[in-house]
Structure formats: structure tokens, C-alpha cells
C-alpha positions, 0 to 999 in steps of 0.5 A: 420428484423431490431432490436433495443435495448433498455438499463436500469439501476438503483441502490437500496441502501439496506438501511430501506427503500431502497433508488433508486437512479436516475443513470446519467452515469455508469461504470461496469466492470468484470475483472479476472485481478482484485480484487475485482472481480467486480467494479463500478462506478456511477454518480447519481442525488443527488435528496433530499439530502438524499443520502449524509446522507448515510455513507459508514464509519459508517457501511456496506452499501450494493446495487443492481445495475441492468443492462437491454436490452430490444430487439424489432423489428422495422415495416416493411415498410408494416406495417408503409404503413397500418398504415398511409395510407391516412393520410397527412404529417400535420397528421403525423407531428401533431403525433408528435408534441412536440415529440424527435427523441426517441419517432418517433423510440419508435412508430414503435418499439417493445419489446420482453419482453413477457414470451415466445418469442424468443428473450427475453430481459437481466436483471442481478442483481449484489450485491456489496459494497458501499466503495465511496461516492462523493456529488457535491453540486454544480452538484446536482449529487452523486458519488458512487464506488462499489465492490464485496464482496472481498472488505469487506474481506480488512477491517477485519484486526486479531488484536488480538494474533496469532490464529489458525483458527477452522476446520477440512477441508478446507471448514471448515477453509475458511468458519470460515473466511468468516462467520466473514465478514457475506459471505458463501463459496458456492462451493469448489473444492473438500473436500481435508484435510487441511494440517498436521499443521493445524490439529496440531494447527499451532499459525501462521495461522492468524497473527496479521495484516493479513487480511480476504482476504490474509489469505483466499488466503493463504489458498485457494493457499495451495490447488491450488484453485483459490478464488473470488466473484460472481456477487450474493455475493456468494463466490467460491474456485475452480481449474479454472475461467472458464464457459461452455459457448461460446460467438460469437460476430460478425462485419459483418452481421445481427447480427454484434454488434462490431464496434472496434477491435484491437489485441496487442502481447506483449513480455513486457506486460504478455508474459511468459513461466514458472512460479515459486512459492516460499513458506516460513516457519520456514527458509526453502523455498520450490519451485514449477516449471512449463514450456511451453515446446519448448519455451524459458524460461522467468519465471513469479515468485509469491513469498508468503513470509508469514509464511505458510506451502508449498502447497501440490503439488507446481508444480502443483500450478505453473501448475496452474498459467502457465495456467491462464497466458499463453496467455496474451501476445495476446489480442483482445480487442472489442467493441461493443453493450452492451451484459450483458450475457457476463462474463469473464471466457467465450470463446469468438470468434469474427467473422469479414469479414477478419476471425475468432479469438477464445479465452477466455473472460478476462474482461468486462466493460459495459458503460451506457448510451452510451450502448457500452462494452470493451471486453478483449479476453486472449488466442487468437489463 
């Protein structure tokens, strides 16, 4: 059975009342690599004008860009014979008469948006930050640059004296920080106890100048989490970006949808073997190690330089960082058909007539309207 797939897009400013703008083109990507998290970037009709009102200096503008697939299924050559069984060319042509080649494919096709079949159709919602806007007079078109919530934790700068930051937790001190920008911490790894000198009132904690973002990660990196922002504006402190889910993608068969593949190993580019973090407070640097055993060493350094007391366990936070790492130097990247289930932090495996690879899903960027995704797969074996 042939299936077709049919690719929406559409932004709603969260304005009073909301603002839908008309989307031209649109760019979409989810990148682990990345921060923020999640970035875009639109082109749209400019409309009446009122979008250029719109000043994202001014106050924080916030928007929900939707992405939709809708699956259907075309006639088979019976039902096209049944349906126009003993009509002539002149009637079929009088059909579609005026008609473009979208609406020839559109008569015999067939979504399965129904509640209960299936093969129901994508939709994913993702919130984001207006941080751009371009109006091209000329054009008639508006460009718009988005990011997810780590964006709005760049512009809370302390201006103010040292402070030290309420809270008894972790939990307690990352969610002060993040209540400032109007975020909420929705799952943290564990409820480990700050370290001592946050309970004994360490001045140092937010200095002035710091922002939200790098405190929250000086924070999170003391207790080995890894810090981000969903696609719903939720933010997470957790040991791993990782999903429970596998995604095949294929270049042959029924199902194929990936039209590219090209695998790179690099020496140069993100191949390590160790990791070294070095933390320092007061003078006094503490180190942490970790390495892939049997290999060569080439050491990947994270120096934090800040005034910060030394992780609980460094080692383990060098550990940590190897294994988010070790991989790069193999990529696979894809492209294929739009697939808005896709998020980085998947295991991926590409099935092609030559074989199988298996790996992790690095980073996405879905492009509309030519409805295609670049998939960067890390750790493929």
C-alpha cells in the first residue's frame, strides 16, 4: 500500500490576543552539542504589519511553533477504476480543471488523522523565546530566531553584591535561580545535599556579573547533572540525556525514508580518550580523571575557573563527561523524510542495503516546506 505524507507548520505568538503568523520557510533543530537546547528560525509573511509592533527588547515574548505530519494512503489502481468507470478523458480533465498537480494527488489520498487507527498522524508543540526579529518591508516577510528556555537564563545577569543563594538542596538552590526567570525545575537526579559550603553561607555562590545560566551550571556540574530545557519549557537536572526509545530509519524497502547517508571518522574533529575537569577555589585546584582503557591518551580538558568548591566526586564527573564524548569522532549523518517523533538523545539505527549502523541521535533539524531532516547519529558502531 503507497503512503503519503502531508507536512504543516504554524507559530502563535503568546501575545493578548495571540498573533498566527503565516510560516514561508522554517528551520527547526534539536542539538545535544547546542545551547540552547532547541533553535529556530522562520521566515513568515509579514501580513498587516502588526508583527513588526512586536518588540522582543521590550519584554519577553514568548511562542508556540507546531510542526504536523499527517499520514494517508493513496487508491489502489481498483478503486481509481470503480471511480471512474465509464467516464471519458474530457470528464476527468473537466475534474480538474483550474486544479495543480497537489490537488490531482490530494483527490486520491487519504489521512489517517482518525482517533484510532494505526497510523495516526504527528503533532509536537514546542515553546520557545522570541530573541530576533527581522522586518523586510520590501519582502513583505518577517524573520523570526527562537530558542528554548536556557536563552532567557543568558539575560538574568546578579548586579548586585555577592549573594548567597537560599536553600538547604540542590533542588532548593537551582529552583531559586530558576523561579527569577519564571522556570521550574521538573525532575532532578536524586535529592543529594548541597555541598558544606553552601550550607555554611559561601558569599561567593552568585557573583556579580555571573549569569542564571552559568551559575545553574556551576551548580548542576558540583553534583555531576547535566542541565537543560525541554521542548514544553520544563527544566531538567539529570546524570544523562538519554531516552528509553529506538528509532529505525531505513534506505530501502516499503518503509525507507532516508534519501542520504554519509559516515565521517575524524582524529580532528571530537575524537578523545580521557577527560580531565579541573575546579578552583581559594588557590587550591582540584582535578578529576577519567580514561578509556587500552587506548591512547588524548585528554579532552573542561576547565571551570570560577570560584566554586570541587565537585563531590571529580572523577566521577570526568566519567561522565567521557561518556557523553566518547563516540564523536564517528558520525553518521542522515537525511530523510521529516519525522517530528525524532529526539536527540534516542538510539537510532539506520538500516541501508549494505547493512545496519546503531548509534545515538545527536541532533535533529527538521526544514519545512521541503519537509526533509538532517540526523546526526554519535556512538556508531
Amino acid at each position: 500500500m503507497a503512503v503519503l505524507s502531508e507536512h504543516r507548520t504554524k507559530i502563535t505568538l503568546d501575545l493578548d490576543p495571540p498573533v498566527q503568523l503565516e510560516v514561508n520557510t522554517q528551520q527547526l533543530t534539536m542539538d545535544l552539542e547546542w545551547v540552547p537546547f532547541i533553535q529556530a528560525t522562520l521566515s513568515c509573511a509579514l501580513g498587516d504589519g502588526a508583527i513588526a509592533d512586536v518588540d522582543p527588547l521590550a519584554d519577553d515574548i514568548w511562542a508556540t511553533l507546531t510542526v504536523r505530519k499527517l499520514l494517508g494512503r493513496v487508491d489502489r489502481l481498483g478503486d481509481l477504476t470503480r471511480k471512474y468507470r465509464g467516464k471519458t478523458l474530457g470528464d476527468v480533465t473537466a475534474e480538474f480543471a483550474g486544479g495543480t498537480l497537489t490537488d490531482v494527488t490530494l483527490a486520491v489520498y487519504h489521512d489517517y488523522a482518525e482517533p484510532g487507527h494505526p497510523m495516526r498522524s504527528q503533532d509536537r508543540d514546542f515553546r520557545l523565546m522570541l530573541r530576533d526579529q527581522t522586518v523586510d518591508r520590501k519582502a513583505g516577510t518577517v524573520a523570526l530566531s527562537l530558542a528554548s528556555g536556557e536563552a532567557r537564563l543568558f539575560d538574568d545577569a546578579w548586579t548586585a553584591a555577592e549573594y548567597t543563594i537560599p536553600g538547604a538542596t540542590i533542588r532548593d538552590c537551582l529552583e531559586w535561580v530558576l523561579a527569577r526567570s519564571g522556570f521550574t525545575l521538573t525532575t532532578v537526579a536524586g535529592e543529594a545535599p548541597v555541598l558544606p559550603s553552601f550550607v555554611l553561607g559561601d558569599t561567593r555562590i552568585w557573583q556579580p556579573g555571573q549569569t542564571a545560566w552559568e551559575v545553574l551550571q556551576q551548580m548542576a556540574r558540583s553534583r555531576n547533572y547535566l542541565m537543560y530545557c525541554d521542548e514544553d519549557g520544563h527544566f531538567h537536572a539529570n546524570y544523562s540525556r538519554g531516552t528509553p526509545y529506538t528509532r529505525t530509519l531505513r534506505s530501502a524497502g516499503a518503509s525507507r525514508s532516508v534519501v542520504n547517508a554519509v559516515e565521517k571518522r575524524s582524529r580532528d574533529d571530537g575524537w578523545y580518550t580521557a577527560v580531565q575537569v579541573v575546579f578552583t577555589r581559594a588557590g587550591v585546584t582540584t582535578r578529576g580523571f577519567a580514561t578509556t582503557p587500552g587506548e591512547p591518551v588524548k585528554i579532552y580538558t573542561r576547565t571551570y575557573p570560577a570560584e566554586w568548591g570541587a565537585p563531590s566526586d571529580p572523577d566521577a564527573l570526568a566519567e561522565n563527561i567521557r561518556q557523553q564524548i566518547v563516540g564523536r569522532a564517528r558520525s553518521l549523518e542522515l537525511l530523510a523524510v521529516s519525522d517530528y517523533a525524532l529526539t536527540p538523545g534516542d538510539g537510532a539505527v539506520f538500516i541501508s542495503p549494505r547493512g545496519s549502523l546503531a548509534g545515538k541521535c545527536s541532533a535533529v533539524q527538521w526544514n519545512w516546506p521541503a519537509d526533509e531532516m538532517s540526523v546526526r547519529m554519535r556512538e556508531v558502531a
